[in-house]
C-alpha positions as CSV (number, residue, x, y, z in Angstrom):
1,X,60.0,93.6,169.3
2,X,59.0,97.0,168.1
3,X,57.6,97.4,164.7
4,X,59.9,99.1,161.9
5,X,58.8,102.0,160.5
6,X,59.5,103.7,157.1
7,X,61.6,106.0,158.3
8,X,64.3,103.5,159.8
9,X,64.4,102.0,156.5
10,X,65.2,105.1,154.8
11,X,67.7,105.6,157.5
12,X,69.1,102.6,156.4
13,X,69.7,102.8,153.0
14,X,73.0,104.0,151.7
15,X,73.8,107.7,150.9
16,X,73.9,107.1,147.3
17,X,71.1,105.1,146.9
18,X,67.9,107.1,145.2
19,X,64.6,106.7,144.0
20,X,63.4,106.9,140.3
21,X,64.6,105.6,136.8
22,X,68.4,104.3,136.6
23,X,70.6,106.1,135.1
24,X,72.6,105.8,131.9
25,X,75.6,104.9,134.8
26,X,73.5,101.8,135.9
27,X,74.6,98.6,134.8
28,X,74.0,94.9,135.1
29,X,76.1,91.9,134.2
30,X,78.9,93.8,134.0
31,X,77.8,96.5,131.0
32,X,75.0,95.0,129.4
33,X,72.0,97.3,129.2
34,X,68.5,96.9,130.2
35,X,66.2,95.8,127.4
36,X,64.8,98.8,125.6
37,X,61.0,99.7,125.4
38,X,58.5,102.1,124.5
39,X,55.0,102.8,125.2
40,X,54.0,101.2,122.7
41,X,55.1,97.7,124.1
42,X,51.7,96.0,124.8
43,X,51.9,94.2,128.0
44,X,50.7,91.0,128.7
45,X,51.8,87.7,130.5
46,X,54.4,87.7,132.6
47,X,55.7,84.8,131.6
48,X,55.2,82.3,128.4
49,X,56.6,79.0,129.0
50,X,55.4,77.5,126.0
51,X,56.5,80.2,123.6
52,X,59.9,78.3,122.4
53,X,59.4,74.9,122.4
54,X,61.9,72.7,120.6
55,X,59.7,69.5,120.9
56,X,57.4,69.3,117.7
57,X,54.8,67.9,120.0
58,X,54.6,70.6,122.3
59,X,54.8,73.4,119.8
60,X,51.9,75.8,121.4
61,X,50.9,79.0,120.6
62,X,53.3,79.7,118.8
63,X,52.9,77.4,115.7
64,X,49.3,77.4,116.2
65,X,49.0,81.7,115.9
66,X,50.2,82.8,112.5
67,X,50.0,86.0,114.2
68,X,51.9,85.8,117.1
69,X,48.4,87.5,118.7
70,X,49.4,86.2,122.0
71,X,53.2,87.0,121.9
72,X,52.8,90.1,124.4
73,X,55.7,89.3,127.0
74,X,57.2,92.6,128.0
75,X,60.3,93.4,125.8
76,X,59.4,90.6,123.0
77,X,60.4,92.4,120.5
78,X,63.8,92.9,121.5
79,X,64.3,89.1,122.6
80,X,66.9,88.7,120.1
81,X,69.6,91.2,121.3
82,X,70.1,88.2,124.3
83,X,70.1,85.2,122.0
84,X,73.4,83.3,122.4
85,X,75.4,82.0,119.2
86,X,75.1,78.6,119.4
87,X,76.4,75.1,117.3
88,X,74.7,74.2,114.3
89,X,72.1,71.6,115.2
90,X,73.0,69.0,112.9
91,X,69.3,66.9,113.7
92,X,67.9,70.1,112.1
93,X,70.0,69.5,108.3
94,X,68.3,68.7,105.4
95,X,68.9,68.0,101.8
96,X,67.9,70.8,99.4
97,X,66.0,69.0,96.4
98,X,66.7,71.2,93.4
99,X,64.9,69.1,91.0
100,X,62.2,71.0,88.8
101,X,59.3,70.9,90.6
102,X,55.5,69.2,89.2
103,X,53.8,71.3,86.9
104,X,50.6,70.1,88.6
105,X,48.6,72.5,90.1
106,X,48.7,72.6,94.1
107,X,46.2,74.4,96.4
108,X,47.2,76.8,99.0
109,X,49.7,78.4,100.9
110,X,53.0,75.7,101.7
111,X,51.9,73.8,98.3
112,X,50.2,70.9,100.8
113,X,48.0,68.5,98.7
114,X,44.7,69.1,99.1
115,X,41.9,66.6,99.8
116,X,38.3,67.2,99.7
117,X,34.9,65.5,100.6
118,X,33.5,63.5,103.6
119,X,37.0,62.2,105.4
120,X,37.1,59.2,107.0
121,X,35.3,58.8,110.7
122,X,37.7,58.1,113.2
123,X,41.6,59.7,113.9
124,X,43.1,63.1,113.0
125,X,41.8,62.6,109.5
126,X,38.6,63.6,110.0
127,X,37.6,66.6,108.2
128,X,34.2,68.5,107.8
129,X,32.2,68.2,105.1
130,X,32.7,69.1,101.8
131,X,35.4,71.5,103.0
132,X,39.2,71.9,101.7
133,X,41.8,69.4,103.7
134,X,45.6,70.0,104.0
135,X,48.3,68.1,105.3
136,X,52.0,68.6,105.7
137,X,51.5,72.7,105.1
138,X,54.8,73.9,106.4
139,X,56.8,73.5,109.4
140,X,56.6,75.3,112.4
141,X,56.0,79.5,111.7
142,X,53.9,77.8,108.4
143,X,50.2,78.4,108.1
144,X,50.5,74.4,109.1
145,X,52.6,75.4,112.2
146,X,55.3,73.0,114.0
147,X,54.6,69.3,113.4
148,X,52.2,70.3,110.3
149,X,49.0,71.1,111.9
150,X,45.9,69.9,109.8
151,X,43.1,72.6,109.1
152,X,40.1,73.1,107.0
153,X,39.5,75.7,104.5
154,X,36.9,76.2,101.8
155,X,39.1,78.4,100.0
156,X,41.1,77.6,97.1
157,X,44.8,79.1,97.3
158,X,45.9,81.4,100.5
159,X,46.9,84.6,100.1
160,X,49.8,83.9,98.3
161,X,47.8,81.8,95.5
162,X,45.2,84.0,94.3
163,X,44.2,81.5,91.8
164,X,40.5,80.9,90.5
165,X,37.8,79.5,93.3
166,X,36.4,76.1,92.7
167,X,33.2,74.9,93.7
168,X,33.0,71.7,95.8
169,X,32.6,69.5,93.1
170,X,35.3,70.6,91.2
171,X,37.8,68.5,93.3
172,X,37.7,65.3,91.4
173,X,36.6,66.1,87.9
174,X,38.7,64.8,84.6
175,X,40.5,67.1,82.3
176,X,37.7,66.8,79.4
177,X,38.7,67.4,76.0
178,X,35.7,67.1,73.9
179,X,36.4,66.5,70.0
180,X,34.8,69.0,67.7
181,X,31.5,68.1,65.5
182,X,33.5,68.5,62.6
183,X,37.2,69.0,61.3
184,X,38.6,71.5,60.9
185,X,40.4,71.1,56.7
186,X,43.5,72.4,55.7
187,X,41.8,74.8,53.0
188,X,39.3,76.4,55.4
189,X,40.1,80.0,56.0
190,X,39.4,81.3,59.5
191,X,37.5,84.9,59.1
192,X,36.6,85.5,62.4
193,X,36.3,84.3,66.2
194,X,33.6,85.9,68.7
195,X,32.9,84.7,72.2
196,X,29.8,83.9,74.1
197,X,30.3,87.3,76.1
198,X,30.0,89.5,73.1
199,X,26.9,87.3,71.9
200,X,25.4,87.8,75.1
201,X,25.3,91.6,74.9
202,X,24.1,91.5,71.3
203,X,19.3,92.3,71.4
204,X,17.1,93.0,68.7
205,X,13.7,93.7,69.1
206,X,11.9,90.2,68.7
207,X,9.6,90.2,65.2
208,X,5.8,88.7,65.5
209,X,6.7,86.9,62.1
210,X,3.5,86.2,59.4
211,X,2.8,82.6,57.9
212,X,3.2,82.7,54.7
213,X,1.8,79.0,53.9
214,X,1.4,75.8,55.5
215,X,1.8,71.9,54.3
216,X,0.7,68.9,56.4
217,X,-1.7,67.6,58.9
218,X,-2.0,66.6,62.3
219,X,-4.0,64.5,64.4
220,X,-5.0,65.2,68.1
221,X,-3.2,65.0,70.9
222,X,-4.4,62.4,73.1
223,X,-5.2,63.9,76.4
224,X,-5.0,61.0,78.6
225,X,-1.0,61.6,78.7
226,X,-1.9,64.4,80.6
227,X,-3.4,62.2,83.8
228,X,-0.9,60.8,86.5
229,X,-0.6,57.2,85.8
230,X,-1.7,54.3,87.4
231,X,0.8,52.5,89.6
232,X,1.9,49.1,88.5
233,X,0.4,50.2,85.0
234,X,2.9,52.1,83.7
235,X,2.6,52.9,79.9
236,X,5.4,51.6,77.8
237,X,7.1,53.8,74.7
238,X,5.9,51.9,71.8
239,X,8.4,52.1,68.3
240,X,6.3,53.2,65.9
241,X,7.4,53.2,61.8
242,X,6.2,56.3,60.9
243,X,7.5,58.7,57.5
244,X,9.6,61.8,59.2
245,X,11.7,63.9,57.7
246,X,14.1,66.5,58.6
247,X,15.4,68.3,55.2
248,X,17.8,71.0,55.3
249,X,17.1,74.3,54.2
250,X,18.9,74.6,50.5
251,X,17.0,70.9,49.8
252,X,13.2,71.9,50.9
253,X,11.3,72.6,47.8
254,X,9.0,75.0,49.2
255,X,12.0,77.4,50.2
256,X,13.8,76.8,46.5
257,X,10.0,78.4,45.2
258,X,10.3,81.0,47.7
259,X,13.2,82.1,46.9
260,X,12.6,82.3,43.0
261,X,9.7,84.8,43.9
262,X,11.9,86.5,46.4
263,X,9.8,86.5,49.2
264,X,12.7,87.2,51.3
265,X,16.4,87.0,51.4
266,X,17.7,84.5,54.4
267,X,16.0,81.1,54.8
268,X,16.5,78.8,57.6
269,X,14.3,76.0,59.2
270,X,13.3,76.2,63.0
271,X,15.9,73.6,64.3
272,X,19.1,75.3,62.7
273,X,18.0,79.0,63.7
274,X,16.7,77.9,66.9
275,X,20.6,76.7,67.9
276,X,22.3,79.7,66.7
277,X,20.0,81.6,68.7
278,X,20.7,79.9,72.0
279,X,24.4,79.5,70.7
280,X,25.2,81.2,74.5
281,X,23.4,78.4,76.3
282,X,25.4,75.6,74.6
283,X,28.2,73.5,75.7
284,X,28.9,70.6,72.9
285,X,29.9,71.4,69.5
286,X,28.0,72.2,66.8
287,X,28.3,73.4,63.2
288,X,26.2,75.0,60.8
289,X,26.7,75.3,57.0
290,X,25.7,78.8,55.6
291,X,25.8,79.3,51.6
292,X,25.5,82.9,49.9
293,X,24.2,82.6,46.2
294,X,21.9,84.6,44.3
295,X,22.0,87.6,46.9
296,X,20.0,84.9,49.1
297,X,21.6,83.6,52.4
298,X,20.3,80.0,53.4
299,X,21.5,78.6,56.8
300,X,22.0,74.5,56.6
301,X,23.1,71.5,58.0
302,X,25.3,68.9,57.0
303,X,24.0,65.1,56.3
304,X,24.5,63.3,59.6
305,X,25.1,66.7,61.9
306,X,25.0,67.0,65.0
307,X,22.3,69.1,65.3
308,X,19.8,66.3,64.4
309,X,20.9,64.5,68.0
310,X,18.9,65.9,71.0
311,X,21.7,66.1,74.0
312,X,20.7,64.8,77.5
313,X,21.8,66.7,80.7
314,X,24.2,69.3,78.5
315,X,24.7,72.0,80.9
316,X,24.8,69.9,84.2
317,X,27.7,70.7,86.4
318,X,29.0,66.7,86.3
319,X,28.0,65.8,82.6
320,X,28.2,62.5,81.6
321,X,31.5,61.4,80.5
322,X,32.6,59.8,77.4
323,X,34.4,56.6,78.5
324,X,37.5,57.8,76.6
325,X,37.9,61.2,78.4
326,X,37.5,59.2,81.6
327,X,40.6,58.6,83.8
328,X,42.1,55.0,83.7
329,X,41.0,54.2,87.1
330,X,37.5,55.8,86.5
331,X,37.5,53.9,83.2
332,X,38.5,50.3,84.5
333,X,35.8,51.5,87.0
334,X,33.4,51.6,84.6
335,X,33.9,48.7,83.0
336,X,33.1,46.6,85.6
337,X,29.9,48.1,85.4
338,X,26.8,46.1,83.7
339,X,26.0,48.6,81.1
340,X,28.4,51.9,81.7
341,X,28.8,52.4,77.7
342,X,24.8,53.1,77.5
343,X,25.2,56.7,79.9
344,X,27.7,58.1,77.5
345,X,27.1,61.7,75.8
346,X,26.8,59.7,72.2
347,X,25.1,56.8,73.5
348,X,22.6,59.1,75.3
349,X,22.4,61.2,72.5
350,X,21.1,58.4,70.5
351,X,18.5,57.5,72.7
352,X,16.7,60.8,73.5
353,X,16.3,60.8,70.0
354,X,14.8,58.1,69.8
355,X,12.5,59.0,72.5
356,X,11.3,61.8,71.0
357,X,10.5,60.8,67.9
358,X,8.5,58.1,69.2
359,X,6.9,60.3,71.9
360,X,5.4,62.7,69.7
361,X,4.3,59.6,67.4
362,X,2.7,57.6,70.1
363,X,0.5,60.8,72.1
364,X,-1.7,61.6,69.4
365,X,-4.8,59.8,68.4
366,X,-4.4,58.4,64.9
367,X,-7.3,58.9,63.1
368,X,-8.3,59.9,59.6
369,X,-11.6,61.1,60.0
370,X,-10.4,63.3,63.3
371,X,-7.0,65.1,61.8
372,X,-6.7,68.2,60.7
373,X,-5.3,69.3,57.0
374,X,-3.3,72.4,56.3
375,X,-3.4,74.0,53.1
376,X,-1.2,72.2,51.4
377,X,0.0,68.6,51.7
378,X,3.4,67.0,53.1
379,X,5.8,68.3,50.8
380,X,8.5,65.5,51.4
381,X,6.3,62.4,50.8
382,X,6.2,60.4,47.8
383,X,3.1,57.6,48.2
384,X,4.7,56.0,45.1
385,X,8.2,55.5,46.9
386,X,7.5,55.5,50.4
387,X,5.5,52.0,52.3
388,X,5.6,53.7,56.0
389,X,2.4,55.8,56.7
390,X,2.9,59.6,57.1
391,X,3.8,61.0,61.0
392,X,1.5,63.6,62.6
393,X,3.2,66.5,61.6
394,X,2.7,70.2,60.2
395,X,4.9,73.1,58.0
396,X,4.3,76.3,58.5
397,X,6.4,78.8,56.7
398,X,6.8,82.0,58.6
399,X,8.1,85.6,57.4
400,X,9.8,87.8,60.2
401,X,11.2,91.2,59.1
402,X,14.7,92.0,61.3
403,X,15.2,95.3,59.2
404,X,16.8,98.0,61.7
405,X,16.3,101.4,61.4
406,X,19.6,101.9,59.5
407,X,18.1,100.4,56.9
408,X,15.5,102.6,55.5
409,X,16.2,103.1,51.8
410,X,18.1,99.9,51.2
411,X,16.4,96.6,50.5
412,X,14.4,95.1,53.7
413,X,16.2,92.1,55.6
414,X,13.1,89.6,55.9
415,X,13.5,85.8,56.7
416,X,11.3,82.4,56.3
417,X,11.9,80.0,58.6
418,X,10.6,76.8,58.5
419,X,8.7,75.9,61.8
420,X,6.7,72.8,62.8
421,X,4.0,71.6,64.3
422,X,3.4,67.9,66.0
423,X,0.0,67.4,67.2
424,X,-3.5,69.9,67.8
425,X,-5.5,69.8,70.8
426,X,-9.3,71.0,71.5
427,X,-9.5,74.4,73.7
428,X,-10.9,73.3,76.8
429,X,-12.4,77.0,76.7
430,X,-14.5,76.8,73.9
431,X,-12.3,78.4,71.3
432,X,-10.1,77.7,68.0
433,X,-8.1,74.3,68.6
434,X,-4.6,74.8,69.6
435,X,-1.6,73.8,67.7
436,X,1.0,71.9,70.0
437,X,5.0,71.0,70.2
438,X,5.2,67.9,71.7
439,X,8.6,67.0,73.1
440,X,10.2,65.0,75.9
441,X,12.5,64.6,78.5
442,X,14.7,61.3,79.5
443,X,16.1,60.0,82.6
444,X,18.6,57.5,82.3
445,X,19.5,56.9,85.9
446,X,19.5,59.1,88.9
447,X,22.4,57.4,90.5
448,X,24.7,57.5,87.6
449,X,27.4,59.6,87.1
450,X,26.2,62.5,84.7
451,X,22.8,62.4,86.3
452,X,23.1,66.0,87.4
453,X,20.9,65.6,91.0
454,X,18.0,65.0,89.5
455,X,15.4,63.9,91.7
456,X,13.9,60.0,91.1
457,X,11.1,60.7,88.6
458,X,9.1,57.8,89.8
459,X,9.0,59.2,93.2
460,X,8.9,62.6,92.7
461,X,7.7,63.8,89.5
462,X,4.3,64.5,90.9
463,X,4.7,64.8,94.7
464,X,7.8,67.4,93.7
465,X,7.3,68.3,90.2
466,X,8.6,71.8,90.2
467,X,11.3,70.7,91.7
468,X,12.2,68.2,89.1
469,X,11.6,70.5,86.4
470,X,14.0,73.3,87.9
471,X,16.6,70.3,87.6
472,X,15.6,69.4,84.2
473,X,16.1,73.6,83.5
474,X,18.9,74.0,85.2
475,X,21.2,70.3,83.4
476,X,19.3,70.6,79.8
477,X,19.2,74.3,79.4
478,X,20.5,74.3,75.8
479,X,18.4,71.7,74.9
480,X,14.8,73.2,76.6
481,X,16.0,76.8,75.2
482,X,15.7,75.5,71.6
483,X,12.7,74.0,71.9
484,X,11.0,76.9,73.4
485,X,12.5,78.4,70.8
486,X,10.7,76.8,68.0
487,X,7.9,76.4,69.4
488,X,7.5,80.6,69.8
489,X,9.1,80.3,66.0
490,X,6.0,78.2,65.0
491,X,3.5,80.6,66.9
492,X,2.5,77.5,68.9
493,X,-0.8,77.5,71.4
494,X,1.2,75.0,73.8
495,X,4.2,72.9,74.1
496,X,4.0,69.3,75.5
497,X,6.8,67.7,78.0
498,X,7.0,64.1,78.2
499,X,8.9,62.5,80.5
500,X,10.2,59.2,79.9
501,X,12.5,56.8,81.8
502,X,13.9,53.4,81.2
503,X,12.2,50.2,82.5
504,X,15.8,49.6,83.9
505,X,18.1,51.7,84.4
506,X,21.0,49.4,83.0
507,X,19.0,49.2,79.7
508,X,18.1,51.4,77.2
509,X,16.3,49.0,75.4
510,X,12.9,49.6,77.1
511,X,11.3,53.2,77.9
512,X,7.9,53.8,80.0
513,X,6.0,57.2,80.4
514,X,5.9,59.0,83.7
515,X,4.0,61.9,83.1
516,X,3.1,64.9,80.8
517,X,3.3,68.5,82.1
518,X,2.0,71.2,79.6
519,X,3.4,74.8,79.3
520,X,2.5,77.9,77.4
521,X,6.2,78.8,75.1
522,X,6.4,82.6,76.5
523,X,5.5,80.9,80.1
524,X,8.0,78.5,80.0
525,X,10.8,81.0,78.2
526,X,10.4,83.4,81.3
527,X,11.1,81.0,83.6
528,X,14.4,80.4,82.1
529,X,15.0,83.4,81.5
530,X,15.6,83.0,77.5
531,X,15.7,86.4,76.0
532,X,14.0,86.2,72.3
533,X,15.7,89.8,71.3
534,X,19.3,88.1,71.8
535,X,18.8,85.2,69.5
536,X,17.4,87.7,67.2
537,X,20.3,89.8,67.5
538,X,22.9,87.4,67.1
539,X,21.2,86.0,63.6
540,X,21.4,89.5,62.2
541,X,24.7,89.9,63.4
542,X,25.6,86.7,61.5
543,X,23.6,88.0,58.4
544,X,25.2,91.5,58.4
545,X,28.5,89.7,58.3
546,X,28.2,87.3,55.1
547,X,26.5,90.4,53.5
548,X,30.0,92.4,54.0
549,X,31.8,89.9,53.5
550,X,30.7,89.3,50.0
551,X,29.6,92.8,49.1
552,X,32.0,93.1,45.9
553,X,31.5,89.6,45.0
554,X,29.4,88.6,41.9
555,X,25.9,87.9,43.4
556,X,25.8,84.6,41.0
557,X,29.1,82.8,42.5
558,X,28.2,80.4,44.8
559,X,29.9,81.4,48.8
560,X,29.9,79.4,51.6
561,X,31.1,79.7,54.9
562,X,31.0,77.3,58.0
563,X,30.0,78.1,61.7
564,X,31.2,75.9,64.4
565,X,30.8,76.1,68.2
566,X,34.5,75.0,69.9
567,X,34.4,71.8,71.8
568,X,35.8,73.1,74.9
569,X,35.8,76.8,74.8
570,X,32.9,79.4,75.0
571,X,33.5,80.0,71.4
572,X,31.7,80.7,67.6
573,X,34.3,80.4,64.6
574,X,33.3,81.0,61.2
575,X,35.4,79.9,58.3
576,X,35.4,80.3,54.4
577,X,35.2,77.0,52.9
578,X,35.6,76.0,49.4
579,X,31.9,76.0,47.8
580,X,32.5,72.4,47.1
581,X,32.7,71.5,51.0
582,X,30.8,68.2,52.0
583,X,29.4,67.3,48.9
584,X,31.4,64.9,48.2
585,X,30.6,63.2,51.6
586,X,27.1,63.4,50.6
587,X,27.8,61.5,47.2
588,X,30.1,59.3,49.1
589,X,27.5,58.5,51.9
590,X,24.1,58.2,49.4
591,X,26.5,55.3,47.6
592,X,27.3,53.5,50.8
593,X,23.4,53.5,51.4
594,X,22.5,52.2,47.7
595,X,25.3,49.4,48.3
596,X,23.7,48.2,51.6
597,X,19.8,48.5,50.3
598,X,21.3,46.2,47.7
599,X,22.6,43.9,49.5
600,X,19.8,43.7,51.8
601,X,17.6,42.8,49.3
């Protein structure tokens, strides 16, 4: 058979028949038109069998692609000028629920509930790592795709939710609704409301400050804290009964005579100016007590405040919970618990001061031929009343001058504080001794809720020490901030960290001694980045605003205002109180102590 060329084929065709496009004339199934298409049609399979699926199970590319990336089938987008009317599907119907939806808060795109952590090993619930969950986002064309695909994201909220990020271990953590260190009475008149973002901005260049006397004495510090300890021969935190005192600022005698010769106009002692200026740092509440009489502005502290309490892991990211705020579930947790009341904020609280007043007592040498007397001696102790021997402890009364510029030709703004002094130490150089702060740290229990990641101290405090103090700076800012604080107040040579941890963790009956790490103040306060000029700044901010505020008011009437942290908000409130305020407490508490000496006795 001969072979069949191109020409016979042409020969072959009919008349009519041409080569090219078709025509408008053309048609196909009787009169319906060829899909429409431009160049801009991106070409790719053929053919996708898998791009309509009804079964949920076999949803493909499609559900999986919010895109539709891989939707490039010639004439896609024109698919629907061939789709067919058909019968409702009545496997398809659901009910509409029109009930008011939850106020609670959902994550995401397709308001899936969110789950976080380590999933479960094993089955399609296994999830990464600390990463986002969802299940049940959306049917198919959802971000969850047909059948409700499961993904991971470490976002919180899609695109359509831009609400505020959470870290990981926000998932989990209880509403807390702290209570406020003090009430809040119906006669108290709110003058004004600053946050910690303005407070923040507020710098003053930081005074050097002049003593202007001294009262006390000290004994030495007893170096041997200062050695890693023995294993198996830990050294246990003795209770000593030692005279302390901590007397507000209006009460100390030596400020009352101070302020008779006007050797300045605002007085304050080191632990009440050393929290308003770290006020930024702090988280719990707090109040302060400031009275304007005589032209002089003294900043105090009510009997019993909160301020006398040293907090314990403040600023950690998981603070320890009071059992109250807890959830039921986390609470009934707890109570199973052998001692779960003891790691509370109050219950801590309580403890860490106990700890350091027995610390400071405890790691100096008592000795009477060895100590060293300051000018003047203890101005709060009465050897006809008192039975307890005197603590290890010095006064100095320093001047700083925070007059500004703007003031030349008025009357200088100068300030005594009242600063202390625990223990002195010989210079290992050869030179004057130097004075000390002594202080110390507590661990409760590195397992325990509240703990913060802190490292085990018995493990690591020496082998990883600068790690476990960058945890210590990073859960007790507020509380390390103030004691730097003071101890630059005081002008001291060195500052003493003890830390201390319970024999048990489920009791806080018994405390032993780890370790001592000493730091020079400015050291220290540059590694946590505390900025002296903004404390400064914020006191004379507080100062410039009683002074206005009382301006046309007779200089002998007796003013007093209240300044209180907000228990769960960033926030400084300061209120007029009647002059009056907390007085009567005091009377009412110094009676309930007479009755119960009484009837101890």
């Amino acid at each position: 058979m001969a072979p069949i060329s191109i020409a016979d084929i042409v020969a072959a065709l009919p008349a009519d028949d041409t080569w090219g496009p078709a025509s408008a004339a053309d048609n196909m199934l009787d009169g319906v038109p060829y899909a429409p298409f431009s160049k801009g049609d991106k070409l790719g399979r053929m053919a996708d069998w898998t791009a309509e699926s009804k079964d949920p199970n076999r949803a493909g590319r499609q559900a999986y692609n919010r895109n539709f990336r891989d939707q490039q089938v010639y004439g896609a987008g024109s698919s629907s000028l061939f789709s067919v009317a058909v019968a409702e599907d009545e496997s398809s119907f659901s009910v509409v629920d029109n009930t008011r939806s939850s106020t609670k808060r959902t994550f995401g795109r397709g308001g899936g509930t969110v789950f976080r952590g380590r999933a479960q090993r094993g089955g399609a619930q296994r999830g990464g790592r600390a990463g986002f969950q969802r299940v049940g986002g959306g049917g198919a064309g959802g971000r969850g795709g047909a059948g409700g695909d499961r993904y991971y994201d470490n976002r919180s909220g899609g695109r359509g939710n831009r609400g505020r990020r959470f870290g990981w271990k926000d998932y989990d953590k209880p509403q807390r609704t702290r209570e406020a260190s003090v009430a809040v009475r119906p006669d108290w008149t709110m003058l004004e409301e600053v946050d910690f973002s303005r407070l923040s901005k507020l710098n003053m260049e930081a005074p050097e400050g002049e003593e202007v006397d001294s009262y006390g004495f000290m004994y030495y510090y007893d170096r041997s804290y200062d050695k890693a300890p023995v294993k198996n021969a830990e050294r246990r935190l003795q209770a000593l009964d030692r005279a302390a005192y901590n007397v507000t600022t209006s009460q100390d005698p030596v400020i009352q005579e101070l302020a008779e010769k006007n050797e300045a106009t605002v007085f304050a002692s080191a632990d009440i100016l050393s929290t308003l200026m770290c006020a930024p740092r702090s988280v719990y509440s707090w109040d302060l007590v400031i009275v304007h009489q005589g032209g002089k502005i003294y900043f105090d502290k009510r009997e019993g405040a909160s301020l006398d309490l040293v907090t314990v892991n403040e600023n950690a990211a998981d603070a320890p919970l009071e059992l109250a705020d807890s959830s039921a579930a986390t609470a009934a947790a707890a109570s199973k618990q052998e001692g779960a009341a003891i790691n509370t904020p109050s219950a801590l609280a309580l403890e860490a001061t106990f700890i350091n007043h027995n610390f400071a007592l405890q790691t100096v040498v008592e000795s009477e031929d060895s100590k060293v007397e300051l000018a003047h001696p203890n101005p709060f102790y009465n050897a006809a009343e008192e039975t307890e021997p005197l603590a290890s402890k010095g006064y100095k009364y320093r001047r700083f001058d925070l007059s500004l510029e703007r003031d030349e030709g008025q009357e200088p703004v100068h300030m005594i504080v009242r600063t202390e002094i625990d223990a002195i130490m010989k210079n290992p150089t050869g030179g004057e001794d130097q004075q000390l702060v002594v202080k110390a740290l507590n661990e409760f229990d590195s397992k325990a809720q509240g703990s913060g990641g802190a490292l085990d101290w018995r493990s690591k405090l020496w082998s990883q020490r600068g790690a476990v103090v960058a945890t210590e700076m990073k859960n007790n800012s507020s509380k390390l901030a103030r004691w730097t604080t003071q101890a630059i107040l005081a002008k001291a040579d060195a500052m003493k960290l003890g830390f201390v941890s319970r024999a048990n963790p489920r009791s806080a009956a018994a405390h032993v001694v780890l370790g001592v790490v000493g730091y020079k103040p400015r050291d220290l306060a540059t590694q946590m980045n505390l900025n002296l000029g903004n404390g400064w700044g914020i006191v004379r901010t507080i100062v410039d605003r009683i002074r206005t505020l009382d301006a046309d008011e007779d200089d002998d009437k007796v003013k007093k205002y209240v300044l209180i942290k907000d228990p769960n908000r960033p926030v400084l409130r300061l209120y007029s109180v009647p002059p009056t305020t907390f007085e009567e407490d005091e009377e009412v508490a110094a009676e309930e102590q007479e009755a119960a000496e009484e009837d101890e006795e």
